[in-house]
C-alpha positions as CSV (number, residue, x, y, z in Angstrom):
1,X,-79.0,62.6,84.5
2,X,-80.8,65.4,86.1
3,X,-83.2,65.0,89.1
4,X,-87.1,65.6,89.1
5,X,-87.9,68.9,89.9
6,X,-89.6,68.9,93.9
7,X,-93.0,68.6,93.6
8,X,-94.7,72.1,95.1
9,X,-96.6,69.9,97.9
10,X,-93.3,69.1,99.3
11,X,-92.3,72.6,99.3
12,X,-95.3,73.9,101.5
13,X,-94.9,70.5,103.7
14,X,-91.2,71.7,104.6
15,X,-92.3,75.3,105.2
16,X,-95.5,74.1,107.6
17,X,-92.6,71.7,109.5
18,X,-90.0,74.8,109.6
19,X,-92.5,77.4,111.1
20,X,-94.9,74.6,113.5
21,X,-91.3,72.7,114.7
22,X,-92.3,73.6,118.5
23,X,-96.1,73.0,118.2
24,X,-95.4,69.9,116.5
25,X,-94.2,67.9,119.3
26,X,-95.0,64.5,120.3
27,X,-97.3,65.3,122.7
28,X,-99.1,68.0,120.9
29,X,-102.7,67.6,119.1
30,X,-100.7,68.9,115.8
31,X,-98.7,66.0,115.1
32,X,-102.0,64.0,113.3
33,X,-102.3,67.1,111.5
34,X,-98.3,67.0,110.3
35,X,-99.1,62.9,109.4
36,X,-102.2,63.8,107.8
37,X,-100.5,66.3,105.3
38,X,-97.8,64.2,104.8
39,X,-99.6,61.2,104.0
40,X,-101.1,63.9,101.2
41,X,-97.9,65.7,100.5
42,X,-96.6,62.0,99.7
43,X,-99.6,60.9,97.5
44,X,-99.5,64.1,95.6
45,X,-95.4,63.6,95.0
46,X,-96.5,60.2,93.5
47,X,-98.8,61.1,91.1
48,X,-96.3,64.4,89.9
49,X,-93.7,61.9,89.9
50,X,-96.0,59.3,87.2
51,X,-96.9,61.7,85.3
52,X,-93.6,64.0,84.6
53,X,-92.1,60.3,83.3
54,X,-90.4,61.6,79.9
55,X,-92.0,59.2,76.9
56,X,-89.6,57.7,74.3
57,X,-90.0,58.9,70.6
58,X,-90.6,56.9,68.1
59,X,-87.4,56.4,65.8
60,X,-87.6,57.8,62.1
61,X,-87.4,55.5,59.5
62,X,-84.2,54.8,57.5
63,X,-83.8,56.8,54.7
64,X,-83.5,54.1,51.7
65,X,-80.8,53.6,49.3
66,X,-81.0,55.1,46.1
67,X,-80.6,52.3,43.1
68,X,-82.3,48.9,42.7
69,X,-82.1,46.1,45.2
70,X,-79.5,43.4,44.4
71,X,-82.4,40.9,44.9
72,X,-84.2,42.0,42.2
73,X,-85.6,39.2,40.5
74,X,-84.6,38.8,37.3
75,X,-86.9,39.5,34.4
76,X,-88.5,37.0,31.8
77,X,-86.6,38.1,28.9
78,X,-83.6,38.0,30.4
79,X,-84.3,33.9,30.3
80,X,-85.4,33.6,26.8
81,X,-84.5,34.8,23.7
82,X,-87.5,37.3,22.1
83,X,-89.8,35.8,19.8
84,X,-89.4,35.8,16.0
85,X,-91.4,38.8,14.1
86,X,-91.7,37.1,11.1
87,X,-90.9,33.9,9.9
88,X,-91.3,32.4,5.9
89,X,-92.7,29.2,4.3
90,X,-93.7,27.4,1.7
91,X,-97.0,26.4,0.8
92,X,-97.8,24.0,-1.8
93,X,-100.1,20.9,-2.9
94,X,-104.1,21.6,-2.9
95,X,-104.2,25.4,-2.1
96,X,-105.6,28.2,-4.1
97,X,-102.5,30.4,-4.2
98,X,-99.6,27.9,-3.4
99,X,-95.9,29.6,-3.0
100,X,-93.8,31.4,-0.4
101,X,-95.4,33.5,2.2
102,X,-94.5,35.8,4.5
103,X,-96.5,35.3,8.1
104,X,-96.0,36.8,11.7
105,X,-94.0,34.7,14.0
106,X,-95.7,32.7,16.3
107,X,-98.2,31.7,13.4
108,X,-99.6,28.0,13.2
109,X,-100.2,25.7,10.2
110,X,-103.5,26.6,9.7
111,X,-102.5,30.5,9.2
112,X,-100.4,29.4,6.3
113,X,-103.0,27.2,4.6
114,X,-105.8,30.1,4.7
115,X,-102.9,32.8,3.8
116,X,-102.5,30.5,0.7
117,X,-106.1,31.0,-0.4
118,X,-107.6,27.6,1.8
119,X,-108.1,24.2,0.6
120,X,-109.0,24.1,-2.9
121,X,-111.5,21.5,-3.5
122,X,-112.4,18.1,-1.6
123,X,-108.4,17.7,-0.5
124,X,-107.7,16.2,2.6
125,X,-105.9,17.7,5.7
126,X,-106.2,15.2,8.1
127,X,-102.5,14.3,7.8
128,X,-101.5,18.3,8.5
129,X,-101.7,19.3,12.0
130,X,-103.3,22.8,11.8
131,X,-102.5,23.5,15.0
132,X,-98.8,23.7,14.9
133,X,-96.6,26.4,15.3
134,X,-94.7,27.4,12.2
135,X,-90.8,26.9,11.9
136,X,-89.0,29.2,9.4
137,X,-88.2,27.9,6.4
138,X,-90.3,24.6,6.5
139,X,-92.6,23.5,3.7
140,X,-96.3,22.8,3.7
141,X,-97.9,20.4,2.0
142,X,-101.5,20.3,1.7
143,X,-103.5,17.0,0.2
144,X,-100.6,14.8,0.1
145,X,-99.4,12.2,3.1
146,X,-96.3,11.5,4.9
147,X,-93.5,11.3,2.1
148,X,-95.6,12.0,-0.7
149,X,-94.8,15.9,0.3
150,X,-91.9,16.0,-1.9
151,X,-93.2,17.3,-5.3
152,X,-93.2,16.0,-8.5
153,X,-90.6,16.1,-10.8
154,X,-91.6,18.0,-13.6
155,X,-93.2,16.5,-17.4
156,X,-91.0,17.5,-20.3
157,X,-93.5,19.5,-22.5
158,X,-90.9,18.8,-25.5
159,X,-90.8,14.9,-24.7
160,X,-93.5,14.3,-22.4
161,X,-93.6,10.7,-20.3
162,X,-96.0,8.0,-22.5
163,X,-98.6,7.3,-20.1
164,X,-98.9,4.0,-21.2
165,X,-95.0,3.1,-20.3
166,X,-95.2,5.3,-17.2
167,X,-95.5,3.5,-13.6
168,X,-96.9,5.9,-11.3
169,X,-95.9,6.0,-7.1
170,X,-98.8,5.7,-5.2
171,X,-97.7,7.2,-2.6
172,X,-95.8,10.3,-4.4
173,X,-97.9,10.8,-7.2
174,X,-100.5,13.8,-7.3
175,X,-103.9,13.6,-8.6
176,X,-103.0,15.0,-12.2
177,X,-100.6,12.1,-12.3
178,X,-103.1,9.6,-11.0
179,X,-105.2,10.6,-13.7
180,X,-102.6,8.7,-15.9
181,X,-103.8,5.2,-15.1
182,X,-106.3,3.1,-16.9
183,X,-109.4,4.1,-16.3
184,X,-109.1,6.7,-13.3
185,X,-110.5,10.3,-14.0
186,X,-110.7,13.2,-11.4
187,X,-113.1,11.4,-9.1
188,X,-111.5,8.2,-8.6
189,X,-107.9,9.7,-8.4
190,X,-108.9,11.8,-5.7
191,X,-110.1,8.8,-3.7
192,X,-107.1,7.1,-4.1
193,X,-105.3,10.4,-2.5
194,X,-107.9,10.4,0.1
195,X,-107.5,6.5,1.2
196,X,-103.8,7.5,1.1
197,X,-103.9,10.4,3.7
198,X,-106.3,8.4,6.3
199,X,-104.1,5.1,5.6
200,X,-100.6,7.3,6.1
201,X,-99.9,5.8,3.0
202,X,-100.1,2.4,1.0
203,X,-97.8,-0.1,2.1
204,X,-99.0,-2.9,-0.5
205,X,-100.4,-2.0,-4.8
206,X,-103.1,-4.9,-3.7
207,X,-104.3,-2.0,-1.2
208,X,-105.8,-0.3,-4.2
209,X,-108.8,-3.1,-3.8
210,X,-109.6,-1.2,-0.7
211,X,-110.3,2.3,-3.0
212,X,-114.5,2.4,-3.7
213,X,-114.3,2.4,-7.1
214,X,-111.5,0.0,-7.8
215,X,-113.0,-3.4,-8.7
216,X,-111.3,-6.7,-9.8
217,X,-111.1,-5.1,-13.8
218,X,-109.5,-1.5,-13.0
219,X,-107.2,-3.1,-10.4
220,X,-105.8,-5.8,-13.0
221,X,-105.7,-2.4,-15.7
222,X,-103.6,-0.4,-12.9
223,X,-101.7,-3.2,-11.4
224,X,-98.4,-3.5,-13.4
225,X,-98.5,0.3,-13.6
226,X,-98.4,1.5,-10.2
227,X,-95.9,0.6,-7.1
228,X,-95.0,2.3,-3.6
């Protein structure tokens, strides 16, 4: 490590001593003066000394690695599988335009029923929730409760079903098929649909009682031709 240079003060103080050796004795009036510039010479060496200190230099930065960190976290799709861009189903039952649609995924229940043309006339929803996402594939019925989703079978325009022999399922039959009892018309049958989608069905024929409409007469008429 190399030494600090001698400070200039020093310098002159060693040239004074060299030059005043014999006036400087200890009996001589110039020794104060020699302590005097000393005492100087030495405060002046302190302060060059302080302040020719080197100061340390900041290090650089490291230079960072190229590439991504093997911490990175890893991303939400990575987790789950990407939504479905379009998804099909059926809509049937009291719609304007009932059949298979075509709707974006992610859809709900209540997409479906308004992509089908909306409720058609007073036909309850109350047993749909319009809220729920859609599942591809499913079917939607609209006006009917619980079971009574699965559709109708067919009449035979050839041999059509004597409405007079026929014994109708409450809780399956639609309101054209209702209409097929003694004494009900388009009104009344589509109470007894209503009563059966706020009821979740009837459980009991005596439950027809409980229809406004239905009195003692019409419920003996419909008795024997209806079951659940």
């Amino acid at each position: 490590m190399r030494s600090a240079p001698i400070p200039p003060s020093f310098e002159a103080l060693r040239k004074v001593v060299a030059t005043q050796r014999v006036a400087l004795g200890p009996d001589r009036p110039g020794l104060r003066l020699l302590l005097l510039v000393a005492l100087v010479a030495t405060v002046a060496g302190g302060v060059y000394a302080w302040w020719s200190q080197p100061e340390p230099e900041p290090l650089a930065p490291p230079t960072p690695v190229a590439g991504s960190p093997l911490s990175a976290p890893v991303t939400a799709s990575r987790q789950r599988p990407a939504p479905v861009a379009e998804l099909t189903v059926h809509v049937t039952g009291k719609v304007r335009r009932p059949g298979v649609i075509t709707l974006p995924g992610g859809s709900r229940v209540a997409d479906a029923v308004q992509e089908a043309g909306g409720v058609r006339g007073a036909a309850a929803t109350g047993s749909l929730n319009l809220a729920r996402k859609l599942v591809d594939g499913e079917q939607i019925v609209v006006g009917l409760s619980g079971t009574a989703a699965a559709a109708a079978p067919p009449v035979n325009p050839v041999n059509p079903v004597d409405p007079a022999s026929a014994v109708v399922d409450l809780n399956t039959a639609t309101p054209e098929q209702l209409e097929q009892l003694p004494g009900v018309g388009e009104v009344l049958a589509q109470r007894i649909v209503e009563y059966r989608d706020a009821h979740g069905g009837f459980r009991s024929v005596e439950q027809l009682r409980d229809v406004n409409g239905i009195g003692d007469r019409k419920y003996a008429e419909m008795r024997d031709k209806t079951r659940v």
